[in-house]
Short mmCIF file of the C-alpha atoms (twelve columns), coordinates in Angstrom:
data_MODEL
# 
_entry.id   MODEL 
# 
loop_
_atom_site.group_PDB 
_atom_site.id 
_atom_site.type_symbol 
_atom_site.label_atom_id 
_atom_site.label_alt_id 
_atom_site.label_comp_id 
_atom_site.label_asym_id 
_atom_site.label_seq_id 
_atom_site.Cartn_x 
_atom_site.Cartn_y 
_atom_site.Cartn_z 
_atom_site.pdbx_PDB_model_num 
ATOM 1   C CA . UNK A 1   104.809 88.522  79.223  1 
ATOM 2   C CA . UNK A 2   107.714 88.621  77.188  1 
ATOM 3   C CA . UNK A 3   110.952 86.127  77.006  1 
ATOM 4   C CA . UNK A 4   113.511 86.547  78.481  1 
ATOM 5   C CA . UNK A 5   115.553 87.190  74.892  1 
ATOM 6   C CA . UNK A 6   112.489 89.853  74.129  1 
ATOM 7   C CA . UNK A 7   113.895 91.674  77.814  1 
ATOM 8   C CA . UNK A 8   117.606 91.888  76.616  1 
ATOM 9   C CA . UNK A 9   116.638 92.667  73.260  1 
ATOM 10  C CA . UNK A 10  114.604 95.424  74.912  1 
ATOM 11  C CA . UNK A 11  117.370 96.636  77.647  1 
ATOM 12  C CA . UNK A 12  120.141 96.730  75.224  1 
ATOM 13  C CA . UNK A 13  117.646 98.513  72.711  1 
ATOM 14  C CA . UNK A 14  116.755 101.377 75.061  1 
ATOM 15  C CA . UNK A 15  120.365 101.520 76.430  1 
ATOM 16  C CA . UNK A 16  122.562 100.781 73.689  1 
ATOM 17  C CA . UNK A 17  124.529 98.533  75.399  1 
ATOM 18  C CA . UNK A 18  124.293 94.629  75.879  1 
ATOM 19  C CA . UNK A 19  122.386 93.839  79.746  1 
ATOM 20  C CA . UNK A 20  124.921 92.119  81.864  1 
ATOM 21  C CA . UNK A 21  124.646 87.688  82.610  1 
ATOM 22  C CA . UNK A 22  121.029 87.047  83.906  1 
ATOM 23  C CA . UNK A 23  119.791 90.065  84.205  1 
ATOM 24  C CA . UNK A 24  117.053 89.592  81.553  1 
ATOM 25  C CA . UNK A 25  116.038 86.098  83.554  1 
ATOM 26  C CA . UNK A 26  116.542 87.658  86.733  1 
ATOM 27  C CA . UNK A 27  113.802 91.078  85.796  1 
ATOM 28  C CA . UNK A 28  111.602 88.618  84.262  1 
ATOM 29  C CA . UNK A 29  111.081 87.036  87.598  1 
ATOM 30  C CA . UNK A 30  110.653 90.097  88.976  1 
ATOM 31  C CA . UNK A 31  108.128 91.089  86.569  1 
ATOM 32  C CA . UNK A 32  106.021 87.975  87.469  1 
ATOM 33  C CA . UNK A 33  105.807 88.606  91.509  1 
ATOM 34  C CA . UNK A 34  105.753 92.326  91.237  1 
ATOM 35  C CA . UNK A 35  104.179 93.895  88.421  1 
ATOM 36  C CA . UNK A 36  104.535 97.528  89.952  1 
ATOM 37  C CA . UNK A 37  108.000 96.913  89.180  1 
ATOM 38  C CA . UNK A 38  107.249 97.140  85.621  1 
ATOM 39  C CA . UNK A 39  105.903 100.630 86.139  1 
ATOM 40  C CA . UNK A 40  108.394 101.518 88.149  1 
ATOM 41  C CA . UNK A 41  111.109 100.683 85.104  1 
ATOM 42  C CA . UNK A 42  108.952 101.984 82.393  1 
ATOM 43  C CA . UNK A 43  109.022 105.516 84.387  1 
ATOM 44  C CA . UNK A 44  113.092 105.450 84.766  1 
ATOM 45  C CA . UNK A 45  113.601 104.232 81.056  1 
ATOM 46  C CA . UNK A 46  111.738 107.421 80.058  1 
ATOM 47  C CA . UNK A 47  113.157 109.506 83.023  1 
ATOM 48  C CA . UNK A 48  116.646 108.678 82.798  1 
ATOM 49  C CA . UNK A 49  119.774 108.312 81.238  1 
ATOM 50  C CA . UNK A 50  120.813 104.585 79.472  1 
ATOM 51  C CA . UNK A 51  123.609 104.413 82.134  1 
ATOM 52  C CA . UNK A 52  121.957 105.109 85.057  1 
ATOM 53  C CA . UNK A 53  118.674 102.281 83.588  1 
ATOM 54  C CA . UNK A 54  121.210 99.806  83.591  1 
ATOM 55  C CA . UNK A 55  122.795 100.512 87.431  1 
ATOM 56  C CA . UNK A 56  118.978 100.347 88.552  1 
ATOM 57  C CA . UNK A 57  118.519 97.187  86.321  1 
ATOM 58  C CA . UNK A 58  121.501 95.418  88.042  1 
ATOM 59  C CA . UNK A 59  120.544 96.946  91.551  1 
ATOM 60  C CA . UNK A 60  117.370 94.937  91.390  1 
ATOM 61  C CA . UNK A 61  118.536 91.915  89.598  1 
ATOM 62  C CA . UNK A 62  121.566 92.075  92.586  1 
ATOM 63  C CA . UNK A 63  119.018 92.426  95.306  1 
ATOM 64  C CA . UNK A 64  118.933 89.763  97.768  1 
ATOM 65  C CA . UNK A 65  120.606 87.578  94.626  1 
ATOM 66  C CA . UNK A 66  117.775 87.657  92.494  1 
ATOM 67  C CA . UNK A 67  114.945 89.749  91.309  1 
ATOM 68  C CA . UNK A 68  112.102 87.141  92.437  1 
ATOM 69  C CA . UNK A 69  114.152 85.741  95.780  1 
ATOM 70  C CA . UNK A 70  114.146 88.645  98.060  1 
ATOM 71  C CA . UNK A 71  109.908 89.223  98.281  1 
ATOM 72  C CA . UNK A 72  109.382 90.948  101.401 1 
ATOM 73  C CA . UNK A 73  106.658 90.032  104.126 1 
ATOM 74  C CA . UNK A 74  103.749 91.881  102.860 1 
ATOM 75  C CA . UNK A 75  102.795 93.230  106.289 1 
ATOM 76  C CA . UNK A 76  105.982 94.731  106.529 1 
ATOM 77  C CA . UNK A 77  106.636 98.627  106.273 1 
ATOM 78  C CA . UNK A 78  110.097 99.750  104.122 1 
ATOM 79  C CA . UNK A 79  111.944 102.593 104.057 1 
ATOM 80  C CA . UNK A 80  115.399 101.906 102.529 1 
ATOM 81  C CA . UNK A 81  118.097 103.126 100.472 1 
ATOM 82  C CA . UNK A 82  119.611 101.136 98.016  1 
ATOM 83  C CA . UNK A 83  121.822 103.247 95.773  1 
ATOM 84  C CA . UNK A 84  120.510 106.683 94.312  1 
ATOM 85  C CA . UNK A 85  117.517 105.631 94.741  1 
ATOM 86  C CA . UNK A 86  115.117 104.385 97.470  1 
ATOM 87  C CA . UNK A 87  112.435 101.271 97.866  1 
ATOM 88  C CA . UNK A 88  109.561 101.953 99.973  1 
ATOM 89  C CA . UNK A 89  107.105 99.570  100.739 1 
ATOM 90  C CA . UNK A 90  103.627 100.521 102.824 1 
ATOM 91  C CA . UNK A 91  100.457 98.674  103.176 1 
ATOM 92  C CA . UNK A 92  101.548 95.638  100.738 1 
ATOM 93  C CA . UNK A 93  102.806 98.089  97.660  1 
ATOM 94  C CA . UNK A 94  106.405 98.467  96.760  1 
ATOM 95  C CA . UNK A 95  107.697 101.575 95.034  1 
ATOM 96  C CA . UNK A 96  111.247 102.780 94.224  1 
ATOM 97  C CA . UNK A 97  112.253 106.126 94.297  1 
ATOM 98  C CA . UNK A 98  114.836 108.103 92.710  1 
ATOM 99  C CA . UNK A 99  117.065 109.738 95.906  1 
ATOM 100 C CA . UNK A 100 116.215 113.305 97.150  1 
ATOM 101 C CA . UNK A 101 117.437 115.213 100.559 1 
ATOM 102 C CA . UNK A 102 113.804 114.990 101.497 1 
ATOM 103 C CA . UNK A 103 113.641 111.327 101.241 1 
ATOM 104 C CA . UNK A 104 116.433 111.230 103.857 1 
ATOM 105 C CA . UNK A 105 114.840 113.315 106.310 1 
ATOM 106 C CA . UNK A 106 111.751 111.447 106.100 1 
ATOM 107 C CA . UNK A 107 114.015 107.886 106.638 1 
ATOM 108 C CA . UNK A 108 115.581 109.674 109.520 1 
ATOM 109 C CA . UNK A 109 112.588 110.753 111.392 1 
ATOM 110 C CA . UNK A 110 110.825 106.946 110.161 1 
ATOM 111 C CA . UNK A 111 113.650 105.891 112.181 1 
ATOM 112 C CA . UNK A 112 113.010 107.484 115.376 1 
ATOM 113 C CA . UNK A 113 109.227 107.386 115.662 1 
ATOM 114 C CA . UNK A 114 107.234 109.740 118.367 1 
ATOM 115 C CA . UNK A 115 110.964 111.808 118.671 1 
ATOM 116 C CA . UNK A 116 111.392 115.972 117.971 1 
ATOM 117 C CA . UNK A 117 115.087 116.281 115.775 1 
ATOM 118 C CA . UNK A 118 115.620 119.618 115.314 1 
ATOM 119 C CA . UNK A 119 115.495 121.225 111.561 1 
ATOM 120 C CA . UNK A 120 118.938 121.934 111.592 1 
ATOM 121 C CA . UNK A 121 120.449 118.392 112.617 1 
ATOM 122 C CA . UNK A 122 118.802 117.216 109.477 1 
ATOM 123 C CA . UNK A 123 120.159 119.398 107.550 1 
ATOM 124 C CA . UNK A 124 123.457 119.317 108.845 1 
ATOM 125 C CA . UNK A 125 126.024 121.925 109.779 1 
ATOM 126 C CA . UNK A 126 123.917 125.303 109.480 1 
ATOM 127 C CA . UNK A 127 124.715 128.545 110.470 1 
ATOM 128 C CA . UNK A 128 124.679 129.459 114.547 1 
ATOM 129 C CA . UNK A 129 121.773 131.348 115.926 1 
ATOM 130 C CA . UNK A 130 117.997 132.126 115.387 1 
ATOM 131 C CA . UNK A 131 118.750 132.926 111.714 1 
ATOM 132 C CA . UNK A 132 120.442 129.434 111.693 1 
ATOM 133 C CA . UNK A 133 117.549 127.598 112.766 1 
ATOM 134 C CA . UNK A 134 115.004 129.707 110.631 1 
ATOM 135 C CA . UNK A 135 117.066 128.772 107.111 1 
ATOM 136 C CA . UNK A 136 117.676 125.308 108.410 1 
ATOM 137 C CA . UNK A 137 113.491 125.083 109.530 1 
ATOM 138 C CA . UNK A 138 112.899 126.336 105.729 1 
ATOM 139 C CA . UNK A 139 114.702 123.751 103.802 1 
ATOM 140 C CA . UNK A 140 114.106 121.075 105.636 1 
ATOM 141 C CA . UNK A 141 110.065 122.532 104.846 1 
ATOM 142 C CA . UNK A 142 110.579 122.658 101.931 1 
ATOM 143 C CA . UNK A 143 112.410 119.135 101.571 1 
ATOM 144 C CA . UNK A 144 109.923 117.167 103.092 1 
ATOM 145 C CA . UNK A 145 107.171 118.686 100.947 1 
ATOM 146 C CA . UNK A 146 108.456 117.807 97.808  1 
ATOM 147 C CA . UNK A 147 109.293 114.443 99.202  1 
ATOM 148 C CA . UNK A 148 105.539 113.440 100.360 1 
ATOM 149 C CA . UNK A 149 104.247 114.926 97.074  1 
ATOM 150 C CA . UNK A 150 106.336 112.611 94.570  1 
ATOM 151 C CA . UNK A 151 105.436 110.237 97.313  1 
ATOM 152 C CA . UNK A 152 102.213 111.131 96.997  1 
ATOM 153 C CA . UNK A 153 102.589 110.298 93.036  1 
ATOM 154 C CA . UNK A 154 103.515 107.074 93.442  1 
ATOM 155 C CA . UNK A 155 101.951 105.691 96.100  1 
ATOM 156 C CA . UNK A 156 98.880  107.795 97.370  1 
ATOM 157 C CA . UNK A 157 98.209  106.036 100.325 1 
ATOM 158 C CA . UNK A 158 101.476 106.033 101.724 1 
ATOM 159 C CA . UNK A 159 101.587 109.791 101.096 1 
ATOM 160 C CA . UNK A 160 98.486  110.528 103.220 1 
ATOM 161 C CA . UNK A 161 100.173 108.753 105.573 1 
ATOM 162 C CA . UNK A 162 103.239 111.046 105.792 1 
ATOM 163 C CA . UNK A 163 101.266 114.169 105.244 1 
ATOM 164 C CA . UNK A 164 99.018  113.240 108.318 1 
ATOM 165 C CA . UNK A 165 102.014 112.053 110.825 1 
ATOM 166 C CA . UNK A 166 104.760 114.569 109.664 1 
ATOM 167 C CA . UNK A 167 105.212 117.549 111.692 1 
ATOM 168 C CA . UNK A 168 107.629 120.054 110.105 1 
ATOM 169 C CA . UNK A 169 109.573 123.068 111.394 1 
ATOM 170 C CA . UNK A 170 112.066 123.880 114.358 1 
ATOM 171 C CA . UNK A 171 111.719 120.438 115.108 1 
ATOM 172 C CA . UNK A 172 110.447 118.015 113.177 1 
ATOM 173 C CA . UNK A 173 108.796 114.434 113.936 1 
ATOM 174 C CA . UNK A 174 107.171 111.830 113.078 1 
ATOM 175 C CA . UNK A 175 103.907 110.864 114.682 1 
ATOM 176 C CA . UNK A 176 101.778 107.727 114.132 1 
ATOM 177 C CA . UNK A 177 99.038  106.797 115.638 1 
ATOM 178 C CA . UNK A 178 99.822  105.246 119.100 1 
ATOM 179 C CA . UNK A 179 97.274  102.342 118.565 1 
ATOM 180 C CA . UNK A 180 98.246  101.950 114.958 1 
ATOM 181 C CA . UNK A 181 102.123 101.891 114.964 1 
ATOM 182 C CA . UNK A 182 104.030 101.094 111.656 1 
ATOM 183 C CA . UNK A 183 107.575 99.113  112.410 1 
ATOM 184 C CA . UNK A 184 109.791 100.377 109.578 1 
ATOM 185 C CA . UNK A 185 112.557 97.875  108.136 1 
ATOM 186 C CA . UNK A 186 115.606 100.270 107.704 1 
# 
C-alpha cells in the first residue's frame, strides 16, 4: 500500500496540480476498506481529464466527511448520483460510474419499482403524437442499453440483474422478483 506522501506525489503527478488538504490521507483510507475503489480511480486517471480526476478525488474524499467514514451496510442496494458521476452498489460491490441519460432512466424506474412510466416522460418534452412516442420509445431503448452494458462492464452481476427486470419501450419498468425485492437507497 503506498503512503500517504507516495498518493499526493502520485495525484499531483498524473494531474499536474498539488491534491487539496487530506485528500491523500483521506483516499488512502479508502483504499484500505474498498479496494474496488482503486480500480475504479485507475480507470478515470486513464479515462479522463486531470481536472475532472481531481473533482472525483475530492467527491470521494468529501463523501460522508471522509473516504473510510461513510461504508455503507453491505446488504444495502445503491443507486445514487453524486456529481457527473454515479455510485452503485448491488449485492455487497460498489462501483462508480461516469453519468449518462441512461443511468438516469434506470435511477428513475429503480425508484418506482413494479410501475409502467411511459418512454416519453423519461425523456422529457417530446414531440405530440404516435411519432412522439415512437422517437421517445427509441432513445430511451437505446439509453438503457448502453447503460446495462457499461453496467454490465463493471459489475456483471448487477447487469444481469437489470437486463432480466428491465422492460423497455412505450412504457418502461422495472420488475423484480416479487419474493426477492431489492430496496434501493436513492
Amino acid at each position: 500500500m503506498l503512503t500517504e506522501d507516495q498518493l499526493a506525489r502520485l495525484i499531483e503527478t498524473l494531474t499536474q496540480r498539488a491534491p487539496p488538504v487530506g485528500l491523500a490521507m483521506a483516499l488512502r483510507r479508502c483504499l484500505e476498506a474498498e479496494p474496488e475503489t482503486l480500480a475504479a480511480i485507475v480507470r478515470c486517471l486513464l479515462a479522463e481529464s486531470p481536472s475532472r480526476v481531481v473533482s472525483v478525488l475530492e467527491w470521494l474524499a468529501n463523501r460522508n466527511g471522509s473516504l473510510g467514514s461513510g461504508v455503507i451496510d453491505p446488504d444495502a442496494s445503491v443507486f445514487r448520483r453524486a456529481g457527473d458521476y454515479w455510485e452503485i452498489q448491488y449485492d455487497g460491490r460498489r462501483v462508480l460510474l461516469r453519468h449518462g441519460r441512461g443511468l438516469g432512466h434506470l435511477a428513475r424506474l429503480l425508484a418506482r419499482p413494479g410501475e409502467r412510466v411511459p418512454a416519453k416522460d423519461l425523456v422529457g418534452r417530446t414531440r405530440a403524437g404516435v411519432k412522439g412516442q415512437e422517437l421517445a420509445r427509441i432513445s430511451v431503448t437505446k439509453a438503457i442499453g448502453a447503460a446495462i452494458g457499461r453496467l454490465t462492464d463493471v459489475h456483471p452481476k448487477f447487469g444481469m440483474h437489470l437486463a432480466v427486470t428491465i422492460r423497455r419501450g412505450i412504457s418502461c419498468a422495472y420488475l423484480p422478483d416479487p419474493r426477492n425485492r431489492v430496496r434501493w437507497i436513492t
